[in-house]
Legacy VTK file of the C-alpha trace (Angstrom):
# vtk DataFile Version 3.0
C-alpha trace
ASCII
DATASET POLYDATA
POINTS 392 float
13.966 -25.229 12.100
13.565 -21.450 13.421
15.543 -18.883 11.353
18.747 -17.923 12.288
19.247 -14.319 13.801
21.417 -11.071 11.592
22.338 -7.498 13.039
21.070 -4.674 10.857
21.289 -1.524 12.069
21.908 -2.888 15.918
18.420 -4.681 15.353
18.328 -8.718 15.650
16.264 -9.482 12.591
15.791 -12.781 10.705
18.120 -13.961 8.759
16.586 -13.230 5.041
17.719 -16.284 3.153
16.587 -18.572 6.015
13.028 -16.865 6.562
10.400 -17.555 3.964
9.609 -14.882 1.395
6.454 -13.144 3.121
5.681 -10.602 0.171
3.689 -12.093 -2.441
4.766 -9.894 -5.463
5.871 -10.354 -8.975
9.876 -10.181 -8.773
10.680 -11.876 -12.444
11.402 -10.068 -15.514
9.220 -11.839 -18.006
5.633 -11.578 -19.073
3.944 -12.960 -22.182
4.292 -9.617 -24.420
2.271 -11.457 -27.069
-1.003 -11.717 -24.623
-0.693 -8.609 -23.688
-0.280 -6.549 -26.741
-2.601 -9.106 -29.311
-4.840 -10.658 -26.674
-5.196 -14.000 -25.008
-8.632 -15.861 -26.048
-11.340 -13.501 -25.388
-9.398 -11.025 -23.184
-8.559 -8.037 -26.076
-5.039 -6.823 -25.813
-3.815 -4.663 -22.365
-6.221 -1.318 -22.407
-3.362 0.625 -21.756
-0.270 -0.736 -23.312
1.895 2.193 -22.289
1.440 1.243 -18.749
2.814 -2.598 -19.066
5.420 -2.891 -17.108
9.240 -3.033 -17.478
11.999 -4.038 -15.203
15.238 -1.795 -15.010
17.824 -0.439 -13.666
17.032 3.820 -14.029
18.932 5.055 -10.904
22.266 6.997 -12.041
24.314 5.827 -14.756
27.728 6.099 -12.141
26.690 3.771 -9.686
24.695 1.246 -12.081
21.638 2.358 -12.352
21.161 1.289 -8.677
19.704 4.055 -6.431
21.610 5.774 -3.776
19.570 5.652 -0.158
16.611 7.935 -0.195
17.760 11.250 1.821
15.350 12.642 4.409
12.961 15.261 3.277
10.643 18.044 4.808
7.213 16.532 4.232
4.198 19.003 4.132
0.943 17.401 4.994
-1.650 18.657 2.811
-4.625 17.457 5.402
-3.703 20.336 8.247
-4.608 23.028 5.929
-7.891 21.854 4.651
-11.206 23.051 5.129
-13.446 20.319 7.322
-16.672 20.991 5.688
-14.794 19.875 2.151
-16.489 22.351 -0.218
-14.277 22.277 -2.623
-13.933 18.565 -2.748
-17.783 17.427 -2.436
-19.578 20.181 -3.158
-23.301 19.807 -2.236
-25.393 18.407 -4.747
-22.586 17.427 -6.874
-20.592 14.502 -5.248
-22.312 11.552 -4.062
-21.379 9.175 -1.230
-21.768 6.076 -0.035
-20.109 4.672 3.355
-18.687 1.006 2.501
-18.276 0.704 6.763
-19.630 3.242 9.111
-15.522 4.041 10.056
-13.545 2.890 7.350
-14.397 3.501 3.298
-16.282 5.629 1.277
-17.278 5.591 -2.603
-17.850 8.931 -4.546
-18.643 9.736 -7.376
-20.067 12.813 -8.904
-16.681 14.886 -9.032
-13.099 14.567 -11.314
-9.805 14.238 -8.710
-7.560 15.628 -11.849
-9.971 19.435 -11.964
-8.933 19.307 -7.820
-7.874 22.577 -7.118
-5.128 23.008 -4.364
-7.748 23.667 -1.646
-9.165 20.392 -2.903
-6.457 18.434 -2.574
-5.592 19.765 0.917
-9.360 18.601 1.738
-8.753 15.156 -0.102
-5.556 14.651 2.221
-8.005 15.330 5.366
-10.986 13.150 4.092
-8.850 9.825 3.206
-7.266 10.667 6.406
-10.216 10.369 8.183
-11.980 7.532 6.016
-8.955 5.528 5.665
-9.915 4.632 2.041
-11.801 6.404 -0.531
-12.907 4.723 -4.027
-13.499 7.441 -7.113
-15.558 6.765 -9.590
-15.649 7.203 -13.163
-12.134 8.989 -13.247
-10.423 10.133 -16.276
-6.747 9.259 -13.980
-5.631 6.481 -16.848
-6.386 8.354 -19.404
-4.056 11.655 -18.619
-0.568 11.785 -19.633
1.558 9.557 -16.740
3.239 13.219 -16.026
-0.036 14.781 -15.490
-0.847 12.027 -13.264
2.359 12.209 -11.764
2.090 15.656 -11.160
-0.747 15.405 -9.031
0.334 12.717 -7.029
3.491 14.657 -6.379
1.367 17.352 -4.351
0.975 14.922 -1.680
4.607 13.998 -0.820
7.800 12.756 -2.637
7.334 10.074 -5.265
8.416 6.607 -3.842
10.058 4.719 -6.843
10.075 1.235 -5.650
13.067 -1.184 -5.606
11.997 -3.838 -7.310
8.356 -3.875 -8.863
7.485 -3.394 -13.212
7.679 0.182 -13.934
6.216 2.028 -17.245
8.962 2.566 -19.791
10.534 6.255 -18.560
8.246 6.548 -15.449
9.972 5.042 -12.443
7.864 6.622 -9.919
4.860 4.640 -10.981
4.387 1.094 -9.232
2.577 -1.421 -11.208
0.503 -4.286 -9.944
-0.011 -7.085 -13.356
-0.983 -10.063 -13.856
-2.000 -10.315 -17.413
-4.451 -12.393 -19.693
-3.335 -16.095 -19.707
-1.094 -16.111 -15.999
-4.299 -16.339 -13.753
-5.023 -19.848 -14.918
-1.835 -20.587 -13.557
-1.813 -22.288 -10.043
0.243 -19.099 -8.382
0.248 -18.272 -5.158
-1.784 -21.477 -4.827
0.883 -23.837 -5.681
2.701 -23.241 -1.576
-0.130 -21.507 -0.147
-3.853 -21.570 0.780
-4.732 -18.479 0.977
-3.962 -15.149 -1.279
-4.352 -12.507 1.165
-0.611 -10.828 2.641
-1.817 -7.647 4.857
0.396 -4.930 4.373
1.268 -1.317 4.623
3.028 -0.498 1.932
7.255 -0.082 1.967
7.032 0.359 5.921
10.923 -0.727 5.555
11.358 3.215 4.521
12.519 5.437 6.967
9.309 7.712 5.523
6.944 5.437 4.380
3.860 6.492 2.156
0.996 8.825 3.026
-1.841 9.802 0.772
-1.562 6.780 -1.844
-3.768 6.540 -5.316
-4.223 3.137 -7.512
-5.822 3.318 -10.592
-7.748 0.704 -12.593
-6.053 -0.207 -15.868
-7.850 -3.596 -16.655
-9.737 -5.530 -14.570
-10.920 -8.965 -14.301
-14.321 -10.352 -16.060
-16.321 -13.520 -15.400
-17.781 -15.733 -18.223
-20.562 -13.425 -17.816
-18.553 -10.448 -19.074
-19.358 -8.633 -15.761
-16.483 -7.223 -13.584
-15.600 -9.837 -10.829
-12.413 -10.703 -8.418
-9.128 -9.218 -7.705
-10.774 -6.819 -4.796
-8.510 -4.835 -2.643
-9.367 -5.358 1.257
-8.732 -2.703 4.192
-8.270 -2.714 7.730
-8.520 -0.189 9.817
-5.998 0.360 11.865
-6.893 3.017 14.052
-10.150 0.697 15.171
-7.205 -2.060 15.738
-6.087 0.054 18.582
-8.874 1.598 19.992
-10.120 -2.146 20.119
-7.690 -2.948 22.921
-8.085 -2.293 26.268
-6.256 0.659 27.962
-3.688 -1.770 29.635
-2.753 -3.211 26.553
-2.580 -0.143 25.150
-0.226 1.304 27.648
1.746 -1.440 27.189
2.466 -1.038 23.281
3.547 2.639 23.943
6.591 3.353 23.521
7.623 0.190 21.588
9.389 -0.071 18.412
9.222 -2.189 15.900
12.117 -2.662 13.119
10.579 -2.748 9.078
12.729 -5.001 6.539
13.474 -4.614 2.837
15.878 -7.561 2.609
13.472 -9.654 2.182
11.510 -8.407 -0.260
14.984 -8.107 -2.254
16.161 -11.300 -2.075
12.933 -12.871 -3.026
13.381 -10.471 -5.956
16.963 -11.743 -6.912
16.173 -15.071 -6.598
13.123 -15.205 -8.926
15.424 -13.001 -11.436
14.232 -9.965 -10.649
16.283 -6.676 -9.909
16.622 -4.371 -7.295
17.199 -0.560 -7.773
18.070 0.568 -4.276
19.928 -1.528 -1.267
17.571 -2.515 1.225
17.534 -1.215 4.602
15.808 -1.674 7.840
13.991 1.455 9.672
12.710 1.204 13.000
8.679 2.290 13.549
7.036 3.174 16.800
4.878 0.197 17.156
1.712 3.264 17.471
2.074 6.220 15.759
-0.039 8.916 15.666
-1.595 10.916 12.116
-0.409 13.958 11.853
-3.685 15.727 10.548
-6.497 13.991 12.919
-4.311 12.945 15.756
-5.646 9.696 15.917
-3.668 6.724 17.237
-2.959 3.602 14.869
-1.385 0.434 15.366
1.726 0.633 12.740
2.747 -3.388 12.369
2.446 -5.772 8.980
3.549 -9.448 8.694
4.571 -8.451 5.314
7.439 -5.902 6.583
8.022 -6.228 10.048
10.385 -8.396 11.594
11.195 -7.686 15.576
10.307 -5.728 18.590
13.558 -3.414 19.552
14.639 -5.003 23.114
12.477 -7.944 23.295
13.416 -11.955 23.051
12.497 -13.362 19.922
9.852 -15.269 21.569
8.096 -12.575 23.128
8.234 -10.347 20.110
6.966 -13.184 18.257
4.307 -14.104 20.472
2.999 -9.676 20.755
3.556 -9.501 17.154
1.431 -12.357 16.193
-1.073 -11.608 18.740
-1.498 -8.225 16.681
-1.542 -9.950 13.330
-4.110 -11.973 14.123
-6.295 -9.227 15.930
-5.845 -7.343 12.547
-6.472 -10.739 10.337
-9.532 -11.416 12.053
-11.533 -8.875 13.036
-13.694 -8.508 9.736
-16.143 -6.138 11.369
-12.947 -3.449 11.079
-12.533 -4.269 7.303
-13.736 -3.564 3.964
-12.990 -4.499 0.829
-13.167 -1.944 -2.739
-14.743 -3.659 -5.804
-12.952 -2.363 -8.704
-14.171 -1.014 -12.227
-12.815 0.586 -15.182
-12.216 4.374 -14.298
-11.643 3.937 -10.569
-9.053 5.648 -8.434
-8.723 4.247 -5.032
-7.321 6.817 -2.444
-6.028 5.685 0.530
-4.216 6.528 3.504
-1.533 3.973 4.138
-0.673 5.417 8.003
-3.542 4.425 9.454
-4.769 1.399 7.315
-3.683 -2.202 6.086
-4.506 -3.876 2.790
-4.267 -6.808 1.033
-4.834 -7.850 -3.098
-7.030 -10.821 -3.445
-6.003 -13.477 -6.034
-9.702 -14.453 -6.419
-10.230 -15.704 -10.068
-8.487 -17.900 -12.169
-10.407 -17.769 -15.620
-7.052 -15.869 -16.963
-8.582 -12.454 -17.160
-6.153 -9.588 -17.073
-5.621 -7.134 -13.600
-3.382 -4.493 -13.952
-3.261 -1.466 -11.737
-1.435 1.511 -11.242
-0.072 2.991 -7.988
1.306 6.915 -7.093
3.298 6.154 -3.867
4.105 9.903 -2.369
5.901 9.378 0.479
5.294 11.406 4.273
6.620 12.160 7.655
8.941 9.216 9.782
6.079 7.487 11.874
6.229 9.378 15.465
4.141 8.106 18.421
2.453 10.979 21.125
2.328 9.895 24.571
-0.235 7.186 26.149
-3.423 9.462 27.897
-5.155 7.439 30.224
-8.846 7.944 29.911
-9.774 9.518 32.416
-6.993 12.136 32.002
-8.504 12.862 28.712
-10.186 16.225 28.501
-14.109 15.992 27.711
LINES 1 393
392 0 1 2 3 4 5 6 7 8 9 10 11 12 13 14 15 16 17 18 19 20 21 22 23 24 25 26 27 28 29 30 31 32 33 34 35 36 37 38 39 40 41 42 43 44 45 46 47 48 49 50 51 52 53 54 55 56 57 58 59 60 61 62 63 64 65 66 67 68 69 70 71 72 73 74 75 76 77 78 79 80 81 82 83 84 85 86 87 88 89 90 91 92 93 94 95 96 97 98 99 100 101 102 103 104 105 106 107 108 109 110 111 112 113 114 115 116 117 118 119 120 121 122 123 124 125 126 127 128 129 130 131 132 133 134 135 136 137 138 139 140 141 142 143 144 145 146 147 148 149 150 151 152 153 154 155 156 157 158 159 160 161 162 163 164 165 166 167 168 169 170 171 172 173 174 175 176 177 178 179 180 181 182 183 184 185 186 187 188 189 190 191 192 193 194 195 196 197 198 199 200 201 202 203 204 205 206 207 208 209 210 211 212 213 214 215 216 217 218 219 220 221 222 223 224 225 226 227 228 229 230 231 232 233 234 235 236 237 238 239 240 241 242 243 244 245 246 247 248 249 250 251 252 253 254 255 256 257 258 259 260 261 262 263 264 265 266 267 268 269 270 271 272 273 274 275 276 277 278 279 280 281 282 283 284 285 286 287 288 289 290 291 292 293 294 295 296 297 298 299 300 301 302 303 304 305 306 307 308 309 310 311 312 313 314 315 316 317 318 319 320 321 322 323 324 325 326 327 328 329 330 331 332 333 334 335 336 337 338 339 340 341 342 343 344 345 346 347 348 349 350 351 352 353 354 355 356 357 358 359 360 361 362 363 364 365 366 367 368 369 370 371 372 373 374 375 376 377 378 379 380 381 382 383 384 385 386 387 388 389 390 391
């Protein structure tokens, strides 16, 4: 039976408690405290206990500790002032690199995000801007106060506090991604589906969705070998997702927009007992939008988040839409996937890529992450230039 049809915002959307729950995230309130903080078999107690998450209402105490709508800001991006040749952050014979694709990921190591100066952030901005996604190594990120942490993430944009995901006691602006010791034996995802993956870009329902992101290893999963295995994050790049398309298709996505859900997303979190801090809403997206600091062209769509093409029948939006999922979903040769360790700091840029957490092992090993979720400018779209009117 095909889901019935709502008006939100003037946009014909499915109706959420008809269509099923597309975001595979933890929405209940409960975790086994006692595996966390003693242990569970030979997975130790949580590294960083601090960081486990709670679920509450923080927003102001007159309206319920619900959130009032996020208010437009002035974003600055950081990437337009920055210095190409990065010298301040990989200096020469310092930083190390390794390409994970020849267009999309890098790992470096060599260099400490949290000694950045300004000049180095502004060139971190530009360089995840043009690698998509950026793995640090051997970070001391976990390890700094959450402010400090905070306070560096907050260079990049305004802090996102999410509407429904575990929080740190007293730090609302930090997203958590759990599952700890014991719950990956557990069937999961598994149980309704086949496969983990859920491609995403994250909170695209936002009017100004993230920017410059950062996740930072916590715990991560062993093997029976005691080596670090499963629970990789995987990239696409969606900038190689457009220029992948031929220049009629191309010209025919310009100009279209797309509308981005949060109802969704919080009903699945009401119904598994979960809570939601701020109302959803629905934002419409150019369905390309261009980065601000390289001026490259990206395709801006997610099964997670988007629901409909502004002006089109719900078949043909379903049929475009789908035809772009699955160019994104199967083209591995414009992936990557980042291996995590202990001490890692991914860095991505969430405007011109897609990801996706894999639920790889079941052996009940602990993954807990951390994510800084600055937000940046409402997605725009520059015109369509034909090739040949392109200037050489």
């Amino acid at each position: 039976m095909a889901p019935s049809v709502v008006s939100i915002g003037g946009v014909a959307v499915p109706s959420a408690d008809e269509t099923a729950y597309k975001v595979v995230e933890r929405g209940h309130l409960e975790y086994n405290a006692d595996n966390e903080l003693k242990g569970f078999g030979k997975f130790g107690q949580a590294s960083y206990p601090h960081y486990l998450p709670t679920w509450k209402l923080t927003g102001p105490k007159e309206n319920g500790g619900v959130y009032y709508p996020l208010s437009p800001y002035s974003h600055t991006e950081r990437g337009l002032s920055a210095d190409p040749s990065f010298p301040n952050l990989l200096p020469k014979g310092i930083a190390k690199l390794e390409n994970l694709t020849p267009k999309l990921g890098t790992e470096v190591s060599g260099i400490q995000l949290s000694s950045l100066s300004d000049a180095g952030k502004d060139e971190l901005a530009l360089f995840v801007a043009q690698r998509g996604v950026v793995a640090f190594r051997d970070q001391d990120f976990a390890d700094l106060p959450i402010e400090k942490a905070l306070e560096f993430g907050g260079y990049f944009g305004r802090h996102h506090i999410h509407p429904s995901s575990g929080q740190p006691e007293g730090f609302p602006e930090v997203h958590l991604v759990h599952v700890s010791a014991g719950e990956g034996k557990e069937a999961g995802v598994f149980a309704t589906r086949t496969s983990s993956v859920a491609w995403h870009s994250d909170v695209t329902y936002e009017h100004q969705p993230p920017g410059t992101t950062f996740l930072y290893s916590l715990d991560i999963p062993v093997d029976e070998h005691n080596l670090y295995s499963g629970g990789d994050t995987a990239f696409g790049d969606m900038v190689e997702a457009y220029n992948r398309l031929s220049e009629p298709f191309k010209q025919l996505l310009h100009g279209l927009k797309a509308s981005h859900s949060a109802h969704e997303q919080a009903t699945a979190s009401r119904v598994r007992g979960g809570i939601v801090r701020r109302e959803p809403i629905t934002s419409i997206h150019p369905i390309v939008r261009t980065h601000p600091a390289t001026g490259q062209k990206a395709l801006f769509v997610n099964p997670q988040f988007t629901r409909a093409i502004v002006g089109f029948k719900h078949e043909e939006s379903e049929a475009l839409l789908n035809f772009l999922y699955n160019h994104i979903a199967t083209s591995i040769d414009l992936q990557t996937r980042v291996k995590w360790k202990p001490r890692t700091v991914v860095v991505w840029d969430n405007r011109r890529t897609i990801h996706s957490a894999l639920r790889d092992w079941s052996n009940g090993a602990r993954r807990h992450i951390a994510r800084i979720t600055p937000q940046a400018e409402a997605p725009y779209e520059t015109p369509y230039v034909a090739p040949a009117e392109k200037k050489n």
